[in-house]
N, C-alpha and C positions, 0 to 999 in steps of 0.2 A: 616519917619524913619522905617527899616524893626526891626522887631521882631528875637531875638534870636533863634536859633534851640532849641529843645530839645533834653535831652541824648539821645533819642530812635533815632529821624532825625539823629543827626551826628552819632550815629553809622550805622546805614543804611545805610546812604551817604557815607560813610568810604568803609564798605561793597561792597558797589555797584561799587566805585573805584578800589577796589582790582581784584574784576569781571571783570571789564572792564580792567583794565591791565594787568589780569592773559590772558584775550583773545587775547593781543596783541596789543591793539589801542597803541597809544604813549600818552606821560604824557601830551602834551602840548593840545592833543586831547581832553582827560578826562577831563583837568581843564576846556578848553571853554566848554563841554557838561553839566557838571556838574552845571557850575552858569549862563549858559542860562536855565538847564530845572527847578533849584531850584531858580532862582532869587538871586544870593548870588553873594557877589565879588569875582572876581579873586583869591583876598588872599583866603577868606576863601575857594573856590574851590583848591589849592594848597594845602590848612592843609587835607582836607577829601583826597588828592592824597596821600601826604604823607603818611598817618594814613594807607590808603588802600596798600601801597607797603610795610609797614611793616607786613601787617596782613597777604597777599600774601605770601612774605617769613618765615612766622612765622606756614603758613599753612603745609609749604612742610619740611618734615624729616629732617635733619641734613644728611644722609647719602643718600637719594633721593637728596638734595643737589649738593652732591662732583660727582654722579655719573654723573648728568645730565651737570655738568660743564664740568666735563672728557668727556664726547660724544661732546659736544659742543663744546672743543676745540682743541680736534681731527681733527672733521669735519673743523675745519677753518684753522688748518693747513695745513689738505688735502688740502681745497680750495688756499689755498695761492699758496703751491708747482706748485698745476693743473693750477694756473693763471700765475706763473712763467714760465712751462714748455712752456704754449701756447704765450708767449711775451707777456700777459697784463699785461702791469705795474697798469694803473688806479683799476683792481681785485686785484691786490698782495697787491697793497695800502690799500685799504680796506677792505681787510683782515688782514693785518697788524695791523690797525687800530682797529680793535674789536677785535684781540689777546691782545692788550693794557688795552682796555675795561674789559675784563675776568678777565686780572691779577688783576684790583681795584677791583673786587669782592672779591676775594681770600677772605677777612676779613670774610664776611658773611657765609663764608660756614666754613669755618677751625673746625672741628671738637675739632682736639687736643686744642684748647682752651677752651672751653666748657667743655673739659675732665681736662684740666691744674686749671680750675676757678674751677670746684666741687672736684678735690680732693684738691685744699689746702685749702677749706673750712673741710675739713673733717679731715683735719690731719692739722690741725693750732695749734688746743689744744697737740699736738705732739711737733712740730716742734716750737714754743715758747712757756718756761714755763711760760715768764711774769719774770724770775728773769736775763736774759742775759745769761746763763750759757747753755752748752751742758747737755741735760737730762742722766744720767748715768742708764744705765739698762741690769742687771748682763744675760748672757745668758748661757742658759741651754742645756753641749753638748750634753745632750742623747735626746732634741728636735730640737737642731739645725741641718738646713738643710744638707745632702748631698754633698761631693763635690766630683766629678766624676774625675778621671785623666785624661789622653790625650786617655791611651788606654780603655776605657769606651766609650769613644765618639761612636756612629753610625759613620759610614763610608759613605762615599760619596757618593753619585751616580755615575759614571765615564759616566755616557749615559747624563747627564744633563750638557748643555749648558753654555759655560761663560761669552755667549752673555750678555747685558743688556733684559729683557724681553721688553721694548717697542723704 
């Protein structure tokens, strides 16, 4: 009967999955390497993949994120159109196919939920008092905001575009 890891192994082991998939190998790659080099089954090589592709994403910014999606799927539009242009159906397919791919990420990267989840932690004790009632709160017009008429507005640019920018 094998012996348990300890916390230090499976974090290592974790680590060193995140490494190997942030390099590129595929997951089905890292699991066999993983419980051939440590002697462990399959499952458990599956939980240190797991463990390592969230630490990987947990590594890279939120906004290093969305950027690197936006270039990533840019490029596979490009690729698609350029596969379309030249007749390959089998390219266009497969770009297709990981345009698909990108959209299930969407979750991991979305910032504004990150941003939606911390402020209604921040403004809950606001937004219910705990009695069911709208909070009534008298406002003061010599600090209330500003409000600008139509001819206050800045004026337009008339040189700028009404293109979509992308």
């Amino acid at each position: 009967m094998a012996t348990r890891s300890t916390q230090e192994e499976t974090e290592n082991r974790c680590e060193e999955a995140a490494d190997l998939l942030s390099e590129g190998h595929p997951g089905r790659w890292v699991v066999k390497h993983l419980a051939t080099k440590y002697g462990v089954s399959p499952q458990a090589a599956r939980a240190y993949v797991r463990k390592g592709e969230q630490l990987a994403k947990e590594s890279v910014p939120v906004h290093d994120r969305a950027f690197l999606f936006a270039q990533t799927f840019a490029g596979l539009q490009a690729d698609r159109m350029d596969a379309r242009s030249a007749g390959n159906i089998n390219a266009q397919v497969g770009a297709s196919k990981q345009l698909v791919q990108m959209l299930k990420l969407i979750n991991d990267i979305d910032p504004m939920r990150d941003f939606e989840d911390a402020f209604m932690r921040a403004a809950a004790s606001q937004l219910n008092n705990g009695k069911g009632r709208i909070p009534r709160v008298s406002v003061d017009p010599k600090t209330a905001p500003v409000t600008l008429t139509e001819e206050q507005y800045p004026p337009l640019d008339e040189n700028e575009s009404e293109e979509a920018p992308f």
